[in-house]
N, C-alpha and C positions, 0 to 999 in steps of 0.2 A: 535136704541138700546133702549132699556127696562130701565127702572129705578135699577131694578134688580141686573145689570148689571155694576152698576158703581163698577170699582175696587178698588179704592182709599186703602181697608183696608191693600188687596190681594197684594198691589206691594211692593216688595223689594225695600230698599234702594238705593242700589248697580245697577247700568246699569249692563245690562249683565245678571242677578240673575234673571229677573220675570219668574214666573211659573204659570203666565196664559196669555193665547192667543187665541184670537178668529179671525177664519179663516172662509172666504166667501167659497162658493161655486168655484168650480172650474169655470174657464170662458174656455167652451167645444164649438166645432162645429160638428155635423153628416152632410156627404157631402156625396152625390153616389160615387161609387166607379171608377175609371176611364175604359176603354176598355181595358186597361194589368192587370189590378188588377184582383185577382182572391177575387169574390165577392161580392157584394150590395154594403158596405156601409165603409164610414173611416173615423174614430174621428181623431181630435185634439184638444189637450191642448196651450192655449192661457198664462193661467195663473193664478191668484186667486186675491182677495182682502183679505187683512187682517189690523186688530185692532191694532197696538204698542202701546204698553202700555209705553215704554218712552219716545213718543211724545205727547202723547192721539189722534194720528190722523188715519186716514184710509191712507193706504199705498198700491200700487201694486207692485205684487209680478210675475216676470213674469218666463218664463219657466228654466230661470237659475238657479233658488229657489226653481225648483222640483226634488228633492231628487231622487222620486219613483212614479210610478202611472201606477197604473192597470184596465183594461176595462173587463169586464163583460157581453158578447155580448146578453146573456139571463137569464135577473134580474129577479127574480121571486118576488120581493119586501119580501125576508127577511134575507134570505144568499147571500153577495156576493161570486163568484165564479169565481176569475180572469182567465179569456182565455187568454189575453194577457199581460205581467208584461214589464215595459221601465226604465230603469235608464237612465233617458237626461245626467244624469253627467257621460260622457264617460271620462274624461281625468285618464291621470295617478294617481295612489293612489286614483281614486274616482271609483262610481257604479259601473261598473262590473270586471275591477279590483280588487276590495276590496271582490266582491262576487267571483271571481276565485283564491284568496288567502285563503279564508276562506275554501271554498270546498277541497281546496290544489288539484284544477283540470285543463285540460288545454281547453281555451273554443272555441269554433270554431270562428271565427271570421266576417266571414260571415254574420252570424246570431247576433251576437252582434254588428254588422251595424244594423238589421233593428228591433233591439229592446231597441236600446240605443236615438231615435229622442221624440219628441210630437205629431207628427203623426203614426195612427195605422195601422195594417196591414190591407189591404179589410178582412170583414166578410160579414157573412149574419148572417142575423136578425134571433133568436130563436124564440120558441115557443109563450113565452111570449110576442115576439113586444118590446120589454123595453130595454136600456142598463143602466150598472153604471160605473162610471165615480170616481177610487177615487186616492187622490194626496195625497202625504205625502214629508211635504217640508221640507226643511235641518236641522228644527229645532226638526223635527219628529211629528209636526203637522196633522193628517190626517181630510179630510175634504173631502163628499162623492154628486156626483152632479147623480139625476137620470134622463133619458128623454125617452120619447116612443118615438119609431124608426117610422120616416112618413112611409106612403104607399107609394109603388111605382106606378107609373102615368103611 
């Protein structure tokens, strides 16, 4: 970290109360896609590193700490444009629950199997070669990791 950087002025008294946080990069893998997958290629989310500011230490934060996180199969480096959206927190009162209460809709179920994990569905790679990769963790932190999609061999 930067000298910049040091919070000291910035933290609340109170645990619980800080209202700054700095979050690492997602920690992503892009893997070929397997022979049932329809597609090239499938991300997963591993988890992130982050700053607690009431320990002063670096802490990981792994895929039960993600809120929300959306892939971007073709990043053009300036709008993300999420293809695929995943709430990992399936259980009751949490992610897609909370978003088919809010809709006041009834949601297929199916399909909120394969979009509620940290693993993506197979794509193929856009135009641009690039994906984005961004996470927004329970605290409502979001934090954006980009990678260019390898060639296939």
């Amino acid at each position: 970290m930067n000298p910049d950087l040091l919070i000291g002025d910035l933290k609340k008294n109170q645990a619980g109360s800080d209202s700054f946080w700095l979050i690492g990069q997602p920690d992503i893998s892009i893997t070929p896609a397997t022979s049932t997958d329809r597609g090239d290629w499938v991300v997963e989310v591993q988890g992130f590193d982050y700053f607690d500011p009431t320990t002063n230490k670096i802490q990981s934060g792994g895929p039960q700490e993600i809120a929300c996180w959306m892939l971007d199969t073709d990043y053009n480096g300036r709008s993300l444009y999420p293809r695929q959206v995943f709430f990992p927190q399936g259980g009751q009162k949490q992610g897609w629950d909370k978003l088919s209460k809010a809709l006041r809709a009834e949601l297929d179920m199916d399909r909120v199997k394969a979009y509620a994990g940290t693993r993506s569905l197979a794509f193929c790679a856009g135009d641009h070669q690039r994906i984005a990769v961004k996470i927004v963790d329970l605290r409502g932190v979001e934090s954006l990791k980009v990678l260019d999609v390898p060639a296939i061999a």
